[in-house]
Each structure stands twice: as structure tokens, then as C-alpha cells.
C-alpha positions as CSV (number, residue, x, y, z in Angstrom):
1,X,102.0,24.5,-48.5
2,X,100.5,25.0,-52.0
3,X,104.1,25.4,-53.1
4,X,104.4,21.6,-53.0
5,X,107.0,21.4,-50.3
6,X,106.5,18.5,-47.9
7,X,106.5,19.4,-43.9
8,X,107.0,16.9,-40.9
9,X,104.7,17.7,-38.3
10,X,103.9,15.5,-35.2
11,X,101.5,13.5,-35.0
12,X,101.0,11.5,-31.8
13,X,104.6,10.2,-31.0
14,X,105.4,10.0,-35.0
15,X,106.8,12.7,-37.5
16,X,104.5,12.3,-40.3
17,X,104.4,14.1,-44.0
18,X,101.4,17.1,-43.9
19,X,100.1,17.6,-47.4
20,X,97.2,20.7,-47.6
21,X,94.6,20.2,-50.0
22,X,96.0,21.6,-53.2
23,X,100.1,20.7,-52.9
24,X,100.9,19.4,-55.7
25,X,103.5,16.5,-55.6
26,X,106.0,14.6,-57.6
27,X,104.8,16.7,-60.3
28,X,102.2,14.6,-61.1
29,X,99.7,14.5,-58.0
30,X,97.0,17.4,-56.6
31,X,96.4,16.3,-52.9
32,X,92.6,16.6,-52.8
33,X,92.6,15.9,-48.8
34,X,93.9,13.6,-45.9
35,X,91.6,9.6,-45.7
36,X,94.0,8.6,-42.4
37,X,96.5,7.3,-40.9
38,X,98.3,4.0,-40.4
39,X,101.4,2.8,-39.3
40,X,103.7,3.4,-41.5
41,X,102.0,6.6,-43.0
42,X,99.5,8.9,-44.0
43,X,96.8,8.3,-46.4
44,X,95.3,11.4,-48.9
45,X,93.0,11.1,-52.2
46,X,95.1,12.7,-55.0
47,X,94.0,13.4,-58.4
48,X,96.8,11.9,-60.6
49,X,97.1,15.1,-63.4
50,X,98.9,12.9,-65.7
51,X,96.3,10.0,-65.5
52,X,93.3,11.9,-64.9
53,X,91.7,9.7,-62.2
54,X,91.5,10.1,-58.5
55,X,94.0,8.0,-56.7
56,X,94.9,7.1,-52.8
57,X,98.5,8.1,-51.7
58,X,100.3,6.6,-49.1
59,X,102.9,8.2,-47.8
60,X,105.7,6.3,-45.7
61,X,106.8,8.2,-42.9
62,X,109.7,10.2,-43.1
63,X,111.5,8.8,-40.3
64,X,110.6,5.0,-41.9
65,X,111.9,6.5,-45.3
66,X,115.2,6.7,-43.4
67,X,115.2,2.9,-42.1
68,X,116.1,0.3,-45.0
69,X,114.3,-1.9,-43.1
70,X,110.7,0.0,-43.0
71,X,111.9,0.9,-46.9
72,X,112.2,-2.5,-47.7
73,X,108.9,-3.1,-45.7
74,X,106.8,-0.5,-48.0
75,X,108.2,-1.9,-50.8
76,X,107.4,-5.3,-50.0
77,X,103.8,-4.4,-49.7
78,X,103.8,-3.0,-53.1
79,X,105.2,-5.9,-54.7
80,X,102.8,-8.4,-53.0
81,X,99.9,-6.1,-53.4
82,X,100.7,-6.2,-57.1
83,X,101.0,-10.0,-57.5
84,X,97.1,-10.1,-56.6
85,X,94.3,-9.5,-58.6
86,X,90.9,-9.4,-57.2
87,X,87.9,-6.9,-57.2
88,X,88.0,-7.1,-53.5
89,X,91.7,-5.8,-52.5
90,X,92.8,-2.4,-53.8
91,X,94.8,-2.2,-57.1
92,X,98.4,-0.8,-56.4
93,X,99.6,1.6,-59.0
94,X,103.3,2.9,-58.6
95,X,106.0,3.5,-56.3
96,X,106.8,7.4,-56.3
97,X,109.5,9.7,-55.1
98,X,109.3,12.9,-54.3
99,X,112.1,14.8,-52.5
100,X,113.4,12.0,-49.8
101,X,109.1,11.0,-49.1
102,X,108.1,7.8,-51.0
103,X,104.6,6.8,-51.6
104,X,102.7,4.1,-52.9
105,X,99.5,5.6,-55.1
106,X,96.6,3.1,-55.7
107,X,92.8,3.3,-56.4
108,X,91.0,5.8,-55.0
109,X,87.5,4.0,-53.4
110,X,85.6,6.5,-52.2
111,X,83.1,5.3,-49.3
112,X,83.0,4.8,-45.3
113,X,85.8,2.3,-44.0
114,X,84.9,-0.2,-42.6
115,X,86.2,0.4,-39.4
116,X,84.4,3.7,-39.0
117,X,81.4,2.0,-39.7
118,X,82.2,-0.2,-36.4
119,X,83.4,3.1,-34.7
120,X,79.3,4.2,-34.9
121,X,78.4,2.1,-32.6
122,X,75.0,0.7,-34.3
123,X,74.8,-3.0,-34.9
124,X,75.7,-4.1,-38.4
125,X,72.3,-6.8,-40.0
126,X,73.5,-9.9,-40.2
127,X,73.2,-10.1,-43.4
128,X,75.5,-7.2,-44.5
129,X,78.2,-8.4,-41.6
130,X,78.1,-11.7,-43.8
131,X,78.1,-9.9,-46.8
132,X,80.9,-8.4,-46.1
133,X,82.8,-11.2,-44.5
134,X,82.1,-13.1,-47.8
């Protein structure tokens, strides 16, 4: 899809937006690849070619686009997300539009989750589980 069109695809029992490495977006983003998935969307690292930085893109799913409700919902997290300003919760950029598929970019923070670091299977030292719990 390098000619920045958007596809639905299924994913599990959800229609979800499949960006290849390389689409280039609301004429502003380069998706670099796909970081997961959640329940209201995809996430991808993007390079933002008008900022210059990398950036996380989350992309509401189409059929949630289409509910006021789940709109309303994604845009609600935005706002709150903005209100807050703390080096431990993600900074949220923008709200963007591209074709009928909104998105929320924020910063990129590149690393493990945390949750695939409990999918390993290896006990966490105490001292990093309180570390991070902190």
C-alpha cells in the first residue's frame, strides 16, 4: 500500500486499518512499522516528515470511526491525555484525519512493553518490579 491508501483487513473478530511500512499518511506521516494492538485500534511508529521526529500512531478502528460514541471516546482520551504532564505518561500530540481513519499521534518510546516483558515468563527483581511500580 505504498500509495498511502488505507485497507481494512480482519483481525480477530475486528476490521482494523493495515498500514505497510512505508504508506505515507495524512500527508505528513511515513509508517515505519506496526507496535500492537488495542481496543480501539492499531498502534505503528511513524516518522512525522513535517516534525522530523518519530512518533506513535494510533489508529481508531474504522468501524469505531463510524460510532459517535467510540468517536467521542478517542477523543476523550486525547483531551485528558493532554491535561497531564508527567515524564511517566506519554505526551499526546494531535488529533489527525486522514480519509474517514482518525488517529491520535504521540511520542514515539522506543523499548520492550511492559507487558511483554511479563509475557517472558522470567521473574522480574524486586527491585525493578518496585521500580517500576514507583
Amino acid at each position: 500500500m505504498s500509495d498511502g491508501s488505507l485497507a481494512a483487513t480482519q483481525t480477530g473478530q475486528f476490521a482494523v486499518a493495515d498500514l505497510s511500512p512505508g504508506t505515507r499518511i495524512a500527508d505528513r506521516f511515513r509508517i515505519v512499522r506496526l507496535l500492537g494492538m488495542g481496543a480501539m485500534g492499531l498502534v505503528y511508529e511513524a516518522m512525522d516528515e513535517q516534525l522530523g521526529v518519530r512518533v506513535a500512531l494510533k489508529v481508531l478502528r474504522p468501524e469505531l470511526a463510524r460510532r459517535p460514541e467510540a468517536f467521542a471516546r478517542f477523543r476523550q482520551e486525547l483531551l485528558l491525555a493532554r491535561q497531564v504532564s508527567s515524564p511517566h505518561v506519554v505526551r499526546i500530540h494531535d488529533l489527525v484525519q486522514h480519509g474517514e481513519t482518525w488517529m491520535i499521534s504521540m511520542d514515539f518510546i522506543a523499548g520492550r512493553s511492559l507487558e511483554a516483558r511479563i509475557d517472558e515468563g522470567t521473574p522480574v527483581p524486586l527491585d525493578e518490579a518496585l521500580r517500576v511500580a514507583r
